[in-house]
C-alpha positions as CSV (number, residue, x, y, z in Angstrom):
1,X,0.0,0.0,0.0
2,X,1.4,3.1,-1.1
3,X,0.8,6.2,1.7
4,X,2.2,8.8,-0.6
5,X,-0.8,8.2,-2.8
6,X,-3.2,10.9,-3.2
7,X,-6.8,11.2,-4.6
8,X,-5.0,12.4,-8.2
9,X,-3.7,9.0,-8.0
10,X,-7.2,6.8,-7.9
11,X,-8.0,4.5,-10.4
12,X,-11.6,4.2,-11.7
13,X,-10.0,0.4,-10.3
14,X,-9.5,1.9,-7.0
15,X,-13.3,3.0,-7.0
16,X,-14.9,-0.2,-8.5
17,X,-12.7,-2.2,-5.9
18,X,-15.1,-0.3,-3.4
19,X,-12.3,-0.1,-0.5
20,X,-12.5,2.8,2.0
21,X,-9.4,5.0,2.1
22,X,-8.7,6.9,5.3
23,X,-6.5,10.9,5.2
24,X,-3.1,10.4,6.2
25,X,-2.7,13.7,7.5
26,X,-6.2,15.7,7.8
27,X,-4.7,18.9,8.5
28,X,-3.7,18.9,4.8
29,X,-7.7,19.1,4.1
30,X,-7.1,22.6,5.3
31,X,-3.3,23.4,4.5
32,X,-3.6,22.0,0.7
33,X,-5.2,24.2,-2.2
34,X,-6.6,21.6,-4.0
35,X,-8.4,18.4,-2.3
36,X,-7.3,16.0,-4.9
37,X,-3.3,16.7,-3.4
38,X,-4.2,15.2,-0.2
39,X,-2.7,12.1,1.0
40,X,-4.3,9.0,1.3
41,X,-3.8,5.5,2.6
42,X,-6.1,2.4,2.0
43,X,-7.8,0.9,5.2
44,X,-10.0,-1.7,6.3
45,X,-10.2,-0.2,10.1
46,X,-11.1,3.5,11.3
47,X,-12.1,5.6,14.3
48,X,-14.9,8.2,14.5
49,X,-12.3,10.5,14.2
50,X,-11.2,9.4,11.1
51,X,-11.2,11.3,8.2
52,X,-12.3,8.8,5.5
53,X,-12.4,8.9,1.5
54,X,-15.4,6.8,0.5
55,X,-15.5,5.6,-3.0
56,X,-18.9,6.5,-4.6
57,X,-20.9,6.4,-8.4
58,X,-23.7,9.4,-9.5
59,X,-26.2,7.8,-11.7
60,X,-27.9,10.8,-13.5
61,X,-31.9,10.6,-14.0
62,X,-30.3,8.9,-17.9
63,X,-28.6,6.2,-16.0
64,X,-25.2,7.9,-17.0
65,X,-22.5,6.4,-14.2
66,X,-19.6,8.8,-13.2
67,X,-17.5,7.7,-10.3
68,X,-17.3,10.2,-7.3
69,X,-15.4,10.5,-4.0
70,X,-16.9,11.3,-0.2
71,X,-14.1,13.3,1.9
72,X,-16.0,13.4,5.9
73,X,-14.9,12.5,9.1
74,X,-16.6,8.8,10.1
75,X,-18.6,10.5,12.5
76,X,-20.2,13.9,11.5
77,X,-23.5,13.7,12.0
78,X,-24.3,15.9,8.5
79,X,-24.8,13.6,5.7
80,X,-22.3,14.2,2.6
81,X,-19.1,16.1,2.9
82,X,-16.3,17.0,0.4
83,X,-16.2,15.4,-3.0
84,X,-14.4,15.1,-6.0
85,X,-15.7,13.6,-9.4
86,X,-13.6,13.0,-12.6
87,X,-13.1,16.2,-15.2
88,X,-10.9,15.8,-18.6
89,X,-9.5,13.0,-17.0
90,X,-8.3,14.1,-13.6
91,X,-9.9,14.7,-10.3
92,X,-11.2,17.6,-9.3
93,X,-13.2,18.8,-6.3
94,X,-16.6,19.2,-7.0
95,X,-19.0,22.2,-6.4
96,X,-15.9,24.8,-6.4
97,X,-17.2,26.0,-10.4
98,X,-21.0,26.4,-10.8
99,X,-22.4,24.6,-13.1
100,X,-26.6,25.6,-13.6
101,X,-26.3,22.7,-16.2
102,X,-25.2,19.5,-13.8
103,X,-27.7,16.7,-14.2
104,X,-29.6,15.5,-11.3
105,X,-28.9,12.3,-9.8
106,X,-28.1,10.1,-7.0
107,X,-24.9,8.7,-5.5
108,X,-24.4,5.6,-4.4
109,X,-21.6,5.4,-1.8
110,X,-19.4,1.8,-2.1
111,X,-19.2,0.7,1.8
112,X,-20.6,2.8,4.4
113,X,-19.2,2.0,7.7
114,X,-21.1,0.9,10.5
115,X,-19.8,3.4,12.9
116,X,-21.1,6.6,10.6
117,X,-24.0,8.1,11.7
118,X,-24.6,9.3,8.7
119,X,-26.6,6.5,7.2
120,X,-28.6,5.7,10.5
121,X,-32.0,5.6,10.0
122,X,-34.9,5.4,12.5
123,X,-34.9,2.1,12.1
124,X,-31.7,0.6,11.0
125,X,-32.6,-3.5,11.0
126,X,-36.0,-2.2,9.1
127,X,-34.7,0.3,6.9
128,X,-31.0,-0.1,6.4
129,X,-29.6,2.3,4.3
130,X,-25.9,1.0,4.3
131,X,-26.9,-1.6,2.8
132,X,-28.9,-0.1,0.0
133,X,-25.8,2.1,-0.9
134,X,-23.1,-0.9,-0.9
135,X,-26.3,-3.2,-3.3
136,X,-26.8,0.3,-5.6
137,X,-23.2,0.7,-5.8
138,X,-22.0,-2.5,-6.8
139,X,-25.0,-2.7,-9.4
140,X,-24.1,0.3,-10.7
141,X,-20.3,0.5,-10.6
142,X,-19.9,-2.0,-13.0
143,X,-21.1,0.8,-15.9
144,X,-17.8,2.8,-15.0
């Protein structure tokens, strides 16, 4: 595993693969100009603490799949965060240019962890929205 990667450095194989990246060093969220220069290092186990890089798809209302990024600590009660979606062929943050033309869509986020908040429901054995994302996502990465 390589901890000098950074976002610039994902794969649309890193995103299909669905693994959960964590911020090597979150103060460069802050210190860096551009998100897609910050540091990340693949993990399988985080804190709620953590500041974690989900992989992600947006399916527009025409089915077209784009792959995406979620930048949020595991535990921030707000749902989304910072993201970054592919542009000319290179990551970019998203929302920094606006666009009154973006289609409308949903994302689908590859493997929500159990210890975000985030994707609680009122009822997480009845309505389990984890789980939704991880089934959508895998259905829908496969168009990358």
């Amino acid at each position: 595993m390589n901890s000098n990667m950074c976002i610039n450095d994902l794969t649309i194989e890193d995103i299909k693969s669905g693994k959960n990246w964590i911020i090597t060093d979150s103060n460069e969220l802050v210190e860096f100009d551009n998100l897609e220069d910050v540091h990340i290092s693949q993990n399988d186990t985080f804190s709620e603490v953590d500041t974690i890089l989900y992989p992600a798809v947006f399916v527009t209302e025409n089915e077209e799949v784009s792959p995406l990024v979620l930048i949020r600590q595991v535990n921030d009660l707000d749902y989304g965060g910072d993201y970054c979606e592919i542009h000319n062929g290179k990551w970019r943050q998203l929302g920094l240019e606006p666009n009154p033309n973006a289609p409308s869509g949903t994302e689908y986020i590859a493997n929500p962890l159990s210890i975000d908040s985030s994707f609680d429901t009122m009822d997480n054995e009845k309505d389990d929205l984890r789980l939704y994302h991880r089934e959508e996502f895998k259905k829908w990465s496969t168009k990358l």
